[in-house]
C-alpha positions in Angstrom: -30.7 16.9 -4.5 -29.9 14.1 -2.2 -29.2 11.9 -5.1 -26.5 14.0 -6.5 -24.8 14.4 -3.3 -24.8 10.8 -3.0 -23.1 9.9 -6.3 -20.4 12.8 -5.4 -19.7 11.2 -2.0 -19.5 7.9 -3.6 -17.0 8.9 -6.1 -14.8 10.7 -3.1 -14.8 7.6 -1.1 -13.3 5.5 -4.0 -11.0 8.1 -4.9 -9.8 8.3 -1.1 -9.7 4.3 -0.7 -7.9 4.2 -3.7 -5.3 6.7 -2.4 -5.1 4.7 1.4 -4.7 1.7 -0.9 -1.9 3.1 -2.7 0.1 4.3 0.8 -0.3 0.2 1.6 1.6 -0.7 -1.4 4.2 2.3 -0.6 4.8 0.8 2.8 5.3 -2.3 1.2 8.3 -0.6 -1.3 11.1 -0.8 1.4 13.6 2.7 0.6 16.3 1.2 2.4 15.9 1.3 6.3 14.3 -1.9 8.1 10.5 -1.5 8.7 8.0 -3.8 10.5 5.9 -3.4 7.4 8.2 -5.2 5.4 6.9 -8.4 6.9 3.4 -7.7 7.8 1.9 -9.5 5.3 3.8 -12.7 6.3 1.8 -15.5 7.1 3.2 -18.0 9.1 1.6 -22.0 9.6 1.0 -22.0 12.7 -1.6 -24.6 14.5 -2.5 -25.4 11.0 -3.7 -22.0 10.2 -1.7 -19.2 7.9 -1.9 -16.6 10.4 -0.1 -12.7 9.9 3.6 -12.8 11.6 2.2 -10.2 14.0 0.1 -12.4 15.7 2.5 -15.2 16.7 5.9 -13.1 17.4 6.8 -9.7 18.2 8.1 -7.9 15.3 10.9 -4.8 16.0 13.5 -2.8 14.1 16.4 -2.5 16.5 18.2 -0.4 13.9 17.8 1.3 10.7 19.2 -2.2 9.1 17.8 -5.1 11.2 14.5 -6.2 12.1 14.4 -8.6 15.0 11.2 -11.2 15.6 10.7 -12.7 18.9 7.8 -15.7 18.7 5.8 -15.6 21.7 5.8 -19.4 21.3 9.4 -20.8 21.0 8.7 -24.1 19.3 7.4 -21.5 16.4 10.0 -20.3 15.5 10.9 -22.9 12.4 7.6 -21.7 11.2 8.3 -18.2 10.7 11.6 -18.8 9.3 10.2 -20.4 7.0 7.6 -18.4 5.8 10.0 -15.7 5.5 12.3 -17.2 3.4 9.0 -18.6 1.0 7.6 -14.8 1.4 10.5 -14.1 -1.5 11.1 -10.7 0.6 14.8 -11.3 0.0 16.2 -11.9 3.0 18.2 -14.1 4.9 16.7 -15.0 8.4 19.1 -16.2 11.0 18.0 -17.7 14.2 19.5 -18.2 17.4 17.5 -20.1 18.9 15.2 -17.4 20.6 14.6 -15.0 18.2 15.2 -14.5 14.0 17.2 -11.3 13.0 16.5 -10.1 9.3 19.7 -7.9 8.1 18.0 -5.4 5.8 20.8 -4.9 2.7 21.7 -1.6 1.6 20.0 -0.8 -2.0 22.1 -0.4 -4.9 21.4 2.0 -7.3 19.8 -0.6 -9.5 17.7 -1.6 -7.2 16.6 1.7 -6.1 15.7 2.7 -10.1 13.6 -0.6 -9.7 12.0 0.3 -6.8 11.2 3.9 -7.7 9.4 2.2 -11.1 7.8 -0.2 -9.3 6.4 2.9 -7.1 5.7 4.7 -10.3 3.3 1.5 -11.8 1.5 1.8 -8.0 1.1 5.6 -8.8 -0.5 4.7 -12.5 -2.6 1.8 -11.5 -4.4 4.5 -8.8 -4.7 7.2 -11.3 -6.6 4.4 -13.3 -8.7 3.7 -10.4 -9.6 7.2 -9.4 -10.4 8.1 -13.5 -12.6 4.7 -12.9 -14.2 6.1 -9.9 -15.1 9.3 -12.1 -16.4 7.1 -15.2 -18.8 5.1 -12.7 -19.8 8.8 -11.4 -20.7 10.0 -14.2 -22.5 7.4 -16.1 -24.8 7.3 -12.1 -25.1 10.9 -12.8 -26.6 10.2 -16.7 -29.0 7.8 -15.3 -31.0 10.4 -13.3 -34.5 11.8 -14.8 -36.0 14.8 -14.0 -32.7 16.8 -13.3 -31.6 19.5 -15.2 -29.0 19.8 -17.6 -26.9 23.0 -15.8 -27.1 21.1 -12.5 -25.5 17.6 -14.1 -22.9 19.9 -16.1 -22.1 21.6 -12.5 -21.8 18.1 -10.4 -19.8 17.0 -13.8 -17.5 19.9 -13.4 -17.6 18.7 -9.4 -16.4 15.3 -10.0 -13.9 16.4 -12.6 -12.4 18.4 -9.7 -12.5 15.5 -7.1 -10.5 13.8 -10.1 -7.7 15.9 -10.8 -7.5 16.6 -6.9 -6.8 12.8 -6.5 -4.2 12.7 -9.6 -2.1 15.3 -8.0 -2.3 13.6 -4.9 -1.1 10.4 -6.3 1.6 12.3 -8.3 2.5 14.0 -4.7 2.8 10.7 -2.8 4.7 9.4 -5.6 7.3 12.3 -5.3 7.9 11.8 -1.9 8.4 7.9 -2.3 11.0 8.0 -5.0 12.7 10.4 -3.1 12.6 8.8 -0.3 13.6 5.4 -2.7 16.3 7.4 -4.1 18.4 9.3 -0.8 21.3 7.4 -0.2 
């Protein structure tokens, strides 16, 4: 039934956008090399509009431990210093005048355990999402008339599949991030 099929697709997309959602918030985790998607949520007063860093200066990571941003428009460049250092990212811009160099610190240990559990609440808080995602499946599924009771068990089974597919998923990318967190 086309019905069914719906409320299974439904539940795979929200598992799958809660995944992508959780890679965001792993890019966001730095694991000690200088990325451009440490500062991509930056937004920089520009004109009188908070607009993303990427769209007022070009943003680059020389080196494993810098990232260099070169406004487009010179007379920005207070601007983006600024919002960096109110972005409370942790660095320390310094600007010469044409561009703003960001020295990425090495993690200490400390800061890696925090990172790895601040990975490890992302991880949890999808888990809770995709077991949402499920719940909202299934009570769609117990609203249906006329369907019969072995064909709800089987799309019940279905979506219980889809569910622990998308746990170990989320456990997986969470392997991978605190070990990427954690190499020195």
């Amino acid at each position: 039934m086309e019905e069914l099929d719906l409320i299974v697709e439904s539940v795979k997309h929200d598992m799958e956008a809660a995944l992508k959602h959780l890679d965001h918030a792993f890019q966001k985790i730095r694991a000690g090399r200088a990325s451009t998607t440490m500062v991509q949520d930056v937004m920089v007063e520009y004109y009188g509009a908070p607009t993303p860093i990427n769209q007022v200066a070009n943003v680059s990571v020389p080196d494993a431990m810098t990232i260099s941003i070169q406004p487009w428009d010179r007379t920005a460049i207070g601007a983006i210093e600024k919002a960096i250092i109110n972005s409370n990212l942790g660095f320390a811009p310094s600007n010469n005048g044409e561009n703003i160099i960001l020295n990425v610190p090495p993690l200490t240990e400390e800061r890696r355990r925090d990172l790895a559990k601040q990975a490890k609440v992302e991880a949890d808080d999808t888990k809770v999402v995709v077991r949402n995602a499920r719940q909202n499946g299934l009570k769609d599924l117990k609203k249906l008339e006329g369907v019969s009771e072995d064909l709800i068990k089987n799309i019940e089974a279905d979506i219980q599949v889809l569910t622990d597919k998308y746990v170990k998923l989320c456990d997986d990318h969470l392997k991978v991030k605190e070990a990427e967190i954690m190499k020195v």
